[in-house]
C-alpha positions, 0 to 999 in steps of 0.5 A, a space after each residue: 675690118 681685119 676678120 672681125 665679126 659684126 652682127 645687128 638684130 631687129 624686128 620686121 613685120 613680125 620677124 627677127 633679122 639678124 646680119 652678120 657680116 665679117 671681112 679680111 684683105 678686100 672682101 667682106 661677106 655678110 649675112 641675114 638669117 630670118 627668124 619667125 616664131 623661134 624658127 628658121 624662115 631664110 637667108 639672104 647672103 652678099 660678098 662685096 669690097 671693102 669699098 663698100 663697108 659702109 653701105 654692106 648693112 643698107 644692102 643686106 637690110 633691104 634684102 632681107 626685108 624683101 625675103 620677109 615680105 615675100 614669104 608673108 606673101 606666099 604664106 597669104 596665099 596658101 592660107 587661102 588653102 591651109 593656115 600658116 603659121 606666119 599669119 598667126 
């Protein structure tokens, strides 16, 4: 991968998913960031071997969807409270 940076975006029950991941030697370190409405909601991160280049988005796919789906969860619950902005 020598240094390269390479980055996926899509859509996920209402928010932006971007990941980027970039490596040199034996390590990879990869990233998503989470967006809703425009705004900064989170990010889940990993670092992993080059071994693993081939599963790296997969991983960080499916961590990024389970952020997503437990800030709807908590967004659900306080709304009970106050509205939130991700159940508009």
């Amino acid at each position: 991968m020598n240094n390269e940076i390479i980055q996926r975006k899509f859509d996920y029950r209402g928010a932006v998913i971007t990941i980027e991941v970039t490596g040199d030697g034996e390590q990879i370190s990869a990233h998503a960031d989470v967006h809703r409405g425009g705004e900064f909601a989170g990010r889940v991160a990993l670092t992993t071997s080059q071994a693993e280049r081939e599963i790296i988005f997969d991983k960080l796919d499916c961590k990024a969807k389970k952020l997503v789906d437990g800030l709807l969860v908590a967004n659900k619950r306080d709304a009970t409270t106050a509205s939130g902005h991700w159940l508009q």
